[in-house]
C-alpha positions as CSV (number, residue, x, y, z in Angstrom):
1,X,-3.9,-7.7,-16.9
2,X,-5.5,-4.3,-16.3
3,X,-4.5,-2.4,-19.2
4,X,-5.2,-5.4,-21.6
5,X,-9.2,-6.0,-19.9
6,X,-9.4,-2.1,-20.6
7,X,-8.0,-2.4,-24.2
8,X,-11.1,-5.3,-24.8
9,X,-13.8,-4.1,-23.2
10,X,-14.0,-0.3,-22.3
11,X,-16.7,1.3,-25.4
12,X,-18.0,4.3,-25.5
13,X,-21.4,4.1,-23.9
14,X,-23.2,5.3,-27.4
15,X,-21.7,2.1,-28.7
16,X,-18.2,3.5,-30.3
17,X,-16.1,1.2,-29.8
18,X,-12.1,2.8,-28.8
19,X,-8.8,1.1,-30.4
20,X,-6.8,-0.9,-28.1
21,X,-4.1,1.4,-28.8
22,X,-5.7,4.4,-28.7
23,X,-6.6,3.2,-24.8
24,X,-2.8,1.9,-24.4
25,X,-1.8,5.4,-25.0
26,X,-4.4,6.9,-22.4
27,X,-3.4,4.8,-19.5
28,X,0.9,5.2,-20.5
29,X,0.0,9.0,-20.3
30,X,-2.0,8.6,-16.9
31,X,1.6,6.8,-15.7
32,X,2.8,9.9,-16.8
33,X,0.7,12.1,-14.0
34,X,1.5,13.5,-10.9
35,X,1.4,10.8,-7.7
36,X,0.0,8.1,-10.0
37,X,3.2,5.9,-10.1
38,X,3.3,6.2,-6.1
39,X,-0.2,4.8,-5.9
40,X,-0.1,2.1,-8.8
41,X,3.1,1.1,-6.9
42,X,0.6,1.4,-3.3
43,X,-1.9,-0.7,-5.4
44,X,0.5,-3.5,-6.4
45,X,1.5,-4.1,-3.3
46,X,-1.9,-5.2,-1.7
47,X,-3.2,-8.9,-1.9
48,X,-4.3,-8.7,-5.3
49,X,-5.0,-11.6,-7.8
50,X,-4.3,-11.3,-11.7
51,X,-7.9,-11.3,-12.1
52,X,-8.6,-8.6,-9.4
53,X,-10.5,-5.5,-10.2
54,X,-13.1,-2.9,-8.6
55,X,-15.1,-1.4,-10.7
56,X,-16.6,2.3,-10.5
57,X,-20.0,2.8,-12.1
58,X,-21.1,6.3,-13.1
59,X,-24.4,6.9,-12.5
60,X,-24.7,10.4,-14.4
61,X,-25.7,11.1,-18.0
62,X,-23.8,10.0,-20.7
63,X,-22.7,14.2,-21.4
64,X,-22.3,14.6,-18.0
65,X,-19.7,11.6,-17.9
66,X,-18.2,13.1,-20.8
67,X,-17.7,16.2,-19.6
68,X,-16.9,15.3,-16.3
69,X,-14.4,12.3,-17.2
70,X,-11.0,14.1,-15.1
71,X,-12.9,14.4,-11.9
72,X,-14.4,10.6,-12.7
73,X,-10.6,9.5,-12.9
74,X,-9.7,11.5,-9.6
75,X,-12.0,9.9,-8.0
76,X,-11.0,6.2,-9.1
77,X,-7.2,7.0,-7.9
78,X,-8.8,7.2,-4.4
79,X,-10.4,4.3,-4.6
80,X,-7.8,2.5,-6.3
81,X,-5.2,3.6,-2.9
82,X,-8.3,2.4,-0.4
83,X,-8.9,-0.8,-2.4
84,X,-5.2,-1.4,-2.9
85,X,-5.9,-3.0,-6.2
86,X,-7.0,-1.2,-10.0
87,X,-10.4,0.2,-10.5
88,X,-11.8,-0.1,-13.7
89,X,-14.3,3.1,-14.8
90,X,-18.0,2.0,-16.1
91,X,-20.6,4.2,-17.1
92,X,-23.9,2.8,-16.1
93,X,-24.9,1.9,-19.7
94,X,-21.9,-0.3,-20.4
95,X,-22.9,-2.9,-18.2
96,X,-23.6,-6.2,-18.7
97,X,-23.8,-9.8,-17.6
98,X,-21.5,-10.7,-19.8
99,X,-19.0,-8.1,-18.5
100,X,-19.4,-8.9,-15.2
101,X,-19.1,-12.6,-15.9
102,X,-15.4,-11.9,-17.5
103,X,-14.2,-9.2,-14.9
104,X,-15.4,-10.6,-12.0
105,X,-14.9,-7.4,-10.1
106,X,-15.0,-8.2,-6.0
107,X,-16.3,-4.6,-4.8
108,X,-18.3,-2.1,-7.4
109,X,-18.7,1.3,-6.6
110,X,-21.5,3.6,-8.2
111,X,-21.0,6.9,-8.3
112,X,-22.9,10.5,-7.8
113,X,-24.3,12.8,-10.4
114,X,-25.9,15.8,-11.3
115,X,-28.3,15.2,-14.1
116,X,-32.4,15.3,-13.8
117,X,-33.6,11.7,-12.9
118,X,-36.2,12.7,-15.5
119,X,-34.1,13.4,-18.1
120,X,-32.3,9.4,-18.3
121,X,-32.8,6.0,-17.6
122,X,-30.2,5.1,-14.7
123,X,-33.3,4.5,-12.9
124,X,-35.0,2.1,-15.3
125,X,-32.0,0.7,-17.6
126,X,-32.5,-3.4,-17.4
127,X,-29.1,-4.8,-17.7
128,X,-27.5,-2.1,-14.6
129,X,-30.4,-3.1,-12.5
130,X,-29.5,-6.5,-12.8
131,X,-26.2,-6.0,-11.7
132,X,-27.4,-4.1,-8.5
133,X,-30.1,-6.8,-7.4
134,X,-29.3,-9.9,-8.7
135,X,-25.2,-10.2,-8.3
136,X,-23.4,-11.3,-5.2
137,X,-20.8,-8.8,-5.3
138,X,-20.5,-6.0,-2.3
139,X,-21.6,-2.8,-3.5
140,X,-21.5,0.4,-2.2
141,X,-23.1,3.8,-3.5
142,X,-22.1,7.3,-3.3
143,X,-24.4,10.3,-2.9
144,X,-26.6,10.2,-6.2
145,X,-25.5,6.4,-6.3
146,X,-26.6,5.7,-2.5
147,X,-30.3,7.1,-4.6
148,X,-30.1,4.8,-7.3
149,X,-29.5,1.6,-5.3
150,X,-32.0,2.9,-2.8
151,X,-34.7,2.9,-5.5
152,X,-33.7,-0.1,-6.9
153,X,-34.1,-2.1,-3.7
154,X,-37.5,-0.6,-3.2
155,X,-37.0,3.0,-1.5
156,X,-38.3,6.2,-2.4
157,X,-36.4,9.1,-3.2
158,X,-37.4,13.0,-3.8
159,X,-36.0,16.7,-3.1
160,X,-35.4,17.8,0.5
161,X,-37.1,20.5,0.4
162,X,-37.9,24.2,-1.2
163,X,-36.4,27.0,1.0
164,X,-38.0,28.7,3.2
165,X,-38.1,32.6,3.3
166,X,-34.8,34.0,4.5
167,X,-32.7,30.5,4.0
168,X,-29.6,31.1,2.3
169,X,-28.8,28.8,-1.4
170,X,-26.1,27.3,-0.8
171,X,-25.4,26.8,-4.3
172,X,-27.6,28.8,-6.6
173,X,-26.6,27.5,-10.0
174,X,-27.4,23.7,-8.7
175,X,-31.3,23.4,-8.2
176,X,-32.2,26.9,-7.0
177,X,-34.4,27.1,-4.4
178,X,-34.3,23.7,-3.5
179,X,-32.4,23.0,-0.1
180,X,-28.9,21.6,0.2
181,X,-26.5,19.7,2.0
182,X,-23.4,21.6,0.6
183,X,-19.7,21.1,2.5
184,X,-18.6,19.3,5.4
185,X,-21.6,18.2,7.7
186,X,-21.9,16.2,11.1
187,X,-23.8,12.5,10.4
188,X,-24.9,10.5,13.4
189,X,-24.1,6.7,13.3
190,X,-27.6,4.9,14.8
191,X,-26.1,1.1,14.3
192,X,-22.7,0.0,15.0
193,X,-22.4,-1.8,11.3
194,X,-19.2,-2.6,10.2
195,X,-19.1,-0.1,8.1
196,X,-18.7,2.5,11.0
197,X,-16.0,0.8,12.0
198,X,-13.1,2.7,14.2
199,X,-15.7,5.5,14.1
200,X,-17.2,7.4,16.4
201,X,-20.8,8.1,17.4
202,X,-20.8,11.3,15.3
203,X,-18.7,11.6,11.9
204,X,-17.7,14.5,9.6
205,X,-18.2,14.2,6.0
206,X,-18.3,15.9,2.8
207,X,-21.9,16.5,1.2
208,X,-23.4,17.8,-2.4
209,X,-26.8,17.0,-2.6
210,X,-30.2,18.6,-3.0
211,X,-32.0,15.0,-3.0
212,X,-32.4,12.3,-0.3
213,X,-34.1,8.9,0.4
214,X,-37.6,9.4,1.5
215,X,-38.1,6.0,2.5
216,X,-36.2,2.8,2.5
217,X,-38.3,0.2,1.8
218,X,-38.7,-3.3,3.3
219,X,-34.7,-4.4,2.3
220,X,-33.0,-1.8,3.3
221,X,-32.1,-0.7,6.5
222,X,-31.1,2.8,8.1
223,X,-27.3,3.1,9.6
224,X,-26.6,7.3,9.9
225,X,-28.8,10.2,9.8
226,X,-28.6,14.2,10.3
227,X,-30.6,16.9,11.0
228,X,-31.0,17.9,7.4
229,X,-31.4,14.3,5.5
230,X,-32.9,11.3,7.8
231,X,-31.0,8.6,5.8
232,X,-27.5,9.5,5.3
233,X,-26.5,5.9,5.1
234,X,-28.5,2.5,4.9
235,X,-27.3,-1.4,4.2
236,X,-29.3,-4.0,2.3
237,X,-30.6,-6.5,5.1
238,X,-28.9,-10.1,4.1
239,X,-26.1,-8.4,1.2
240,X,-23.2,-6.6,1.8
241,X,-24.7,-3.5,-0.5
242,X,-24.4,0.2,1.1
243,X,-25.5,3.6,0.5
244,X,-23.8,6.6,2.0
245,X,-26.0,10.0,0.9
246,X,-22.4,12.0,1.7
247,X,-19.2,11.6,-0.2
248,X,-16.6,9.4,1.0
249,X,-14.4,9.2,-2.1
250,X,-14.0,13.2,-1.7
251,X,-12.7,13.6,1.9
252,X,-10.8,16.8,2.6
253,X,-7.7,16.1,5.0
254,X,-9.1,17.5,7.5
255,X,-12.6,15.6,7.6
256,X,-10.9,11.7,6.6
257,X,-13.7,9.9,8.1
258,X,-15.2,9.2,4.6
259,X,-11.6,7.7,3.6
260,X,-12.4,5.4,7.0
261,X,-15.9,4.4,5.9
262,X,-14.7,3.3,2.4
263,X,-11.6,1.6,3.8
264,X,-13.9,-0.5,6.1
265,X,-16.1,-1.3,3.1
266,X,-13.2,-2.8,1.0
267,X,-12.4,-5.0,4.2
268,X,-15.7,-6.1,4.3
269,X,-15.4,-6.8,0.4
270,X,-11.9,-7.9,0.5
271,X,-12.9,-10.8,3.0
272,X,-16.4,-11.5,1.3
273,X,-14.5,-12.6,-1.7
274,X,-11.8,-14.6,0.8
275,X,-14.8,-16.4,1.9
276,X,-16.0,-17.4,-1.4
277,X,-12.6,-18.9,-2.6
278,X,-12.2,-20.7,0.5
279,X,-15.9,-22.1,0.5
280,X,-15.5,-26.1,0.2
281,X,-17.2,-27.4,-2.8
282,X,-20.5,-29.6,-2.3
């Protein structure tokens, strides 16, 4: 099913549309990669339907999706082994009602980015907000994405800080002189949600940010902190939605506790949509 959904639907976010075979030939060359057969074989073997998918929405800029499209796919691999099913990539700007309607994806994803709120409209595009408010599908974003849902659902968001005198960049070619969570940092669980599940009181996960949720808003409510960023994750009172302002699709080996927080989230997800099919009819 997967490969003929992409073949339909998956258009350049300009509005190019690609040939079906040209996409045909990009996923029998992904086969072709390193570890991929082990986890499409990992993937098949979960409880999957033929209309199963979870999508993976980039938040970023159309050039930055572009130019960042093999660390986009890395990504979805990950997602795909924690989901056990396929994962089909979106950028923001390909979204629709109409899409959703036919996909039907169970769990979405957003992802981070880099690019200047300023400079594009993830923050304001219609038909993506509608798919973060108005849809009962769990959701769950990632770093920059954790933002964009946190604005969406009425929060705030803003820089951490400038640097003080003497405080070392972290990164100096990403938003110099602006402070940073950059690397593997400790994040205190406040509320034992689900999501924390098999966790302990104190996690360690991977971070690239420079901006953070100033305040969450009447919906949203505040799961982790650190010393650095107050909301390091939050869940939208009365909707299985998420935001995690660290990474857990990029969890060194050492540091798995972002792998655990996702894996809980597709539970959560997986048995949201169990629920639905099981619901009697009125």
């Amino acid at each position: 099913m997967g490969r003929g959904f992409i073949a339909r639907w998956h258009t350049d976010p300009a509005g190019a549309s690609h040939r079906p075979e040209a996409i045909a030939a990009m996923c029998d060359e992904f086969l072709q990669m390193a570890g991929v057969r082990e986890l499409l074989i990992h993937t098949l073997e979960g409880p999957t339907r033929e209309d199963a998918m979870i999508w993976f929405i980039v938040t970023d800029s159309i050039e930055n999706y572009r130019q960042h499209a093999g660390a986009f796919c890395h990504h979805k691999f990950a997602l795909e082994r924690l989901a056990r099913d396929c994962c089909l990539i979106l950028h923001y700007k390909q979204v629709s009602r109409k899409l959703l309607a036919e996909a039907r994806p169970w769990a979405i994803c957003h992802s981070g980015g880099s690019a200047l709120y300023d400079t594009y409209d993830v923050l304001e595009d219609r038909a993506y907000g509608e798919c973060i408010t108005r849809w009962d599908i769990p959701q769950i974003g990632l770093c920059g994405g954790c933002q964009v849902l946190a604005v969406r659902l009425g929060g705030q968001i803003g820089p951490l800080r400038a640097l003080c005198e003497g405080e070392a960049d972290l990164n100096p070619n990403y938003m110099p002189g602006q402070l940073k969570e950059w690397g593997v940092y400790p994040v205190r669980v406040l509320k034992r949600d689900p999501l924390f599940r098999g966790l302990g009181d104190t996690i360690h996960v991977q971070e690239y940010h420079s901006w953070e949720v100033k305040d969450l808003g009447r919906q949203l409510e505040l799961l982790a902190t650190s010393d650095t960023c107050r909301v390091q994750a939050f869940a939208q009172r009365g909707r299985l939605v998420f935001g995690t302002q660290f990474h857990p699709e990029q969890s060194p080996d050492a540091y798995p506790d972002g792998f655990k927080v996702l894996s809980n989230f597709f539970r959560l997800a997986r048995q949201h949509r169990l629920n639905k099919q099981t619901k009697p009819a009125p």
